[in-house]
N, C-alpha and C positions, 0 to 999 in steps of 0.2 A: 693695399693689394690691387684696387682697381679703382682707377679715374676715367670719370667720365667728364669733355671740356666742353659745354656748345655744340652738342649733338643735335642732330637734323637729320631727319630720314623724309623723303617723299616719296608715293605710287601713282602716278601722273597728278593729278588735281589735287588729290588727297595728303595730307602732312600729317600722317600719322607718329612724329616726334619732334616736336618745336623747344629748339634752345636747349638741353639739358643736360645740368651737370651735377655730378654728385660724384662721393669719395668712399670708398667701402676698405675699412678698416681688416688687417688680417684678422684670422680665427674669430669674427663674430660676423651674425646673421644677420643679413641686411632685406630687409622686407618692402613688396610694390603692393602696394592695393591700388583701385579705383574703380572708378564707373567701367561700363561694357565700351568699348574699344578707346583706350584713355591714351594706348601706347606701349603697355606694358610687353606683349610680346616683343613688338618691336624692338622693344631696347631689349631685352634678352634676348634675340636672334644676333644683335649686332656685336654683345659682348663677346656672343657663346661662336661669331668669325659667320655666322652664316648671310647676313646681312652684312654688306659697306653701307660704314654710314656716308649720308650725304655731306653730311659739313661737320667740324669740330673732331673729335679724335676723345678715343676710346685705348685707354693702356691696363694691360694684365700681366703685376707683378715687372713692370718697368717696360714690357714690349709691345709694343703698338698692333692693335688687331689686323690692320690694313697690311702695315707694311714686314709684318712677321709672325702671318697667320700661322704656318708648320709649327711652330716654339709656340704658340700661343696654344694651337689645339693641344699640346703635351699637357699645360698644366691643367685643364676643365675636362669636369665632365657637365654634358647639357643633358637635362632631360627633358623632350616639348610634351605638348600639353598629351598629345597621344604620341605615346612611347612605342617604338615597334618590335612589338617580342615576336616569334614563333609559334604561334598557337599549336600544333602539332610536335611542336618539342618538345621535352622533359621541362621540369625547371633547373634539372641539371644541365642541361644539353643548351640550353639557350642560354648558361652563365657560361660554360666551355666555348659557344661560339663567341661571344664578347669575349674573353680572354682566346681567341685567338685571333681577332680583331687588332685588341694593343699590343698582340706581342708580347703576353706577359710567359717568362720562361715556365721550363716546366715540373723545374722543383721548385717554382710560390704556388703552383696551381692550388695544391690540396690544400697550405693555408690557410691562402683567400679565399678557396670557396667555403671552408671551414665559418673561417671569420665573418662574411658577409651574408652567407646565408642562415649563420649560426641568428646573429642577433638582428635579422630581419624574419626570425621565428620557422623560416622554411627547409630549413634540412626534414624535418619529417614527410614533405611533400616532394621531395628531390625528384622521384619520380612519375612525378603529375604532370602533366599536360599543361603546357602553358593556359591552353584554349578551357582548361577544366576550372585553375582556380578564381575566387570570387574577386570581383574588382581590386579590394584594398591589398588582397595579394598579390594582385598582378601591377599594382602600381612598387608594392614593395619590392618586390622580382626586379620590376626595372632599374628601379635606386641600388639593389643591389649590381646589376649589368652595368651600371653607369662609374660605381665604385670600384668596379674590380681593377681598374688600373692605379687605383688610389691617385686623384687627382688632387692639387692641392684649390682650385677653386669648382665650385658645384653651383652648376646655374640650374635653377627649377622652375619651369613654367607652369604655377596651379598644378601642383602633384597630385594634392587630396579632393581638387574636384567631384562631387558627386559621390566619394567613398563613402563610408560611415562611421559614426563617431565615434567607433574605438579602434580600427584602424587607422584614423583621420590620426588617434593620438600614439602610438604604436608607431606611424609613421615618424613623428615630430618627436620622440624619443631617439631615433636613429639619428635626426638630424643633432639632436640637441649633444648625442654622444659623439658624432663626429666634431661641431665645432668645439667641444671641451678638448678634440686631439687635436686641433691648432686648423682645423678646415675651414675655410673660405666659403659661405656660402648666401647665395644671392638668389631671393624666390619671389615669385607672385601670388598671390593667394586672392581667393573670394572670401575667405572667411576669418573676421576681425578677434577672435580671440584666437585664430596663429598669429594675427600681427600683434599679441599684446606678449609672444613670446620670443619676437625679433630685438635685437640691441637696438637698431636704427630703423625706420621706415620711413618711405618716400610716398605720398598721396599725389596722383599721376589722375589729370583730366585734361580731356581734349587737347591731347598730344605733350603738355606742359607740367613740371612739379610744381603744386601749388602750398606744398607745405613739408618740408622734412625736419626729423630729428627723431628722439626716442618715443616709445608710444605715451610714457607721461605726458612729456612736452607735447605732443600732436592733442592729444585727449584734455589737456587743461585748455580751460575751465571747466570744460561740460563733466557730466559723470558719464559716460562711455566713452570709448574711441568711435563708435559706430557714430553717436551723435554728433561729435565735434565735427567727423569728415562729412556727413552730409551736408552741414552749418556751413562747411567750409566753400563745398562744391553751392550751395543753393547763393554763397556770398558772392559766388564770382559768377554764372549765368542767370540766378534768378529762376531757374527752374526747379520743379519737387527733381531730389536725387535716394530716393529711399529705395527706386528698385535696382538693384544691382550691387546691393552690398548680403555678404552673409551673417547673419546676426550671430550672436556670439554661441548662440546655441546648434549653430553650423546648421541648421534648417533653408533659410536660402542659401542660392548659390547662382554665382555668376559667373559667367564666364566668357572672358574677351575674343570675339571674334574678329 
């Protein structure tokens, strides 16, 4: 569903993505972790069309992001790291302005919003204030605003950032039921027990993947995936890399700036 060939991005001096290529299979969940500015954004701005990349080529579902971004934004929804709801809107009112956004007609309205806010637990808040409810609701709000045109690929920059851990799981339930419907979905995360529930991840430092496959493959030998990627990042600069990863207990948190 999406290749990525020899991608390069540069912001004058700075190379915040060198060489990188990967392949994200349909209907499963392909996961970035890394240190604090590794790239990760970058490359999900570039998939998600808002970014040209500098070099190499980036294709979504056969169409090139460059050269047929309108078809491309059809099939994604992006959600960046701060999502922009309505704080004085309903959490109805700010899923009714996303679907009037995409266009979506108006005998699916009551459906989806049935469906999307049904099993992101917020139909009883329908009428709250974007600006009222607590963080991990208003990340869920936006996953919902991001779904409602049912996209078949979902880019996610660090969703559960700083949420809490039972939203943090609440959230990854939503995901886990959309890729069981055949959804594409491609996220960044600070916190290494979501990436022990992605099919694929990619470990991303200083602008480069230094290591992909499934998180067994990534995490053998060591006994965590947390240990193996610092192993991995201390193997290649020789620096301590413990701070900027989220332990599995989702207590730290990092987040790419």
């Amino acid at each position: 569903m999406i290749e990525v060939e020899n991608v390069s991005c540069r912001f004058g001096q700075v190379e915040a993505v060198r060489d990188v290529s990967l392949a994200v299979e349909e209907g499963s969940i392909f996961g970035l972790v890394g240190s604090d500015g590794a790239g990760k954004s970058t490359l999900l701005r570039m998939m998600a069309t808002m970014l040209p990349p500098g070099a190499g080529r980036i294709a979504l579902g056969g169409l090139d992001v460059r050269g047929e971004q309108r078809k491309v934004k059809r099939l994604i929804g992006y959600m960046p790291q701060r999502f922009g709801l309505w704080a004085d809107l309903t959490v109805d009112e700010n899923l009714a302005f996303f679907m009037d956004i995409f266009g979506i007609p108006r005998r699916e309205r009551k459906s989806r919003r049935e469906r999307y806010l049904g099993f992101s637990n917020l139909l009883p808040f329908a009428d709250r204030p974007a600006g009222k409810l607590s963080g991990g609701m208003k990340q869920k709000l936006g996953l919902a605003c991001v779904l409602v045109h049912e996209p078949r690929v979902l880019i996610l920059d660090e969703p559960t950032n700083g949420v809490d851990p039972v939203s943090r799981q609440e959230f990854w339930e939503i995901l886990l039921e959309m890729r069981r419907s055949g959804m594409t979905i491609v996220v960044s995360t600070a916190y290494l027990d979501e990436g022990e529930k992605c099919d694929r991840l990619a470990l991303m430092h200083r602008a480069s993947i230094l290591a992909e496959g499934t998180p067994g493959e990534i995490r053998s030998p060591f006994a965590t995936l947390e240990e193996a990627m610092i192993r991995r990042i201390e193997e290649t600069d020789g620096e301590t890399a413990r701070d900027g990863f989220g332990s599995g207990s989702g207590e730290a948190e990092a987040a790419e700036r």
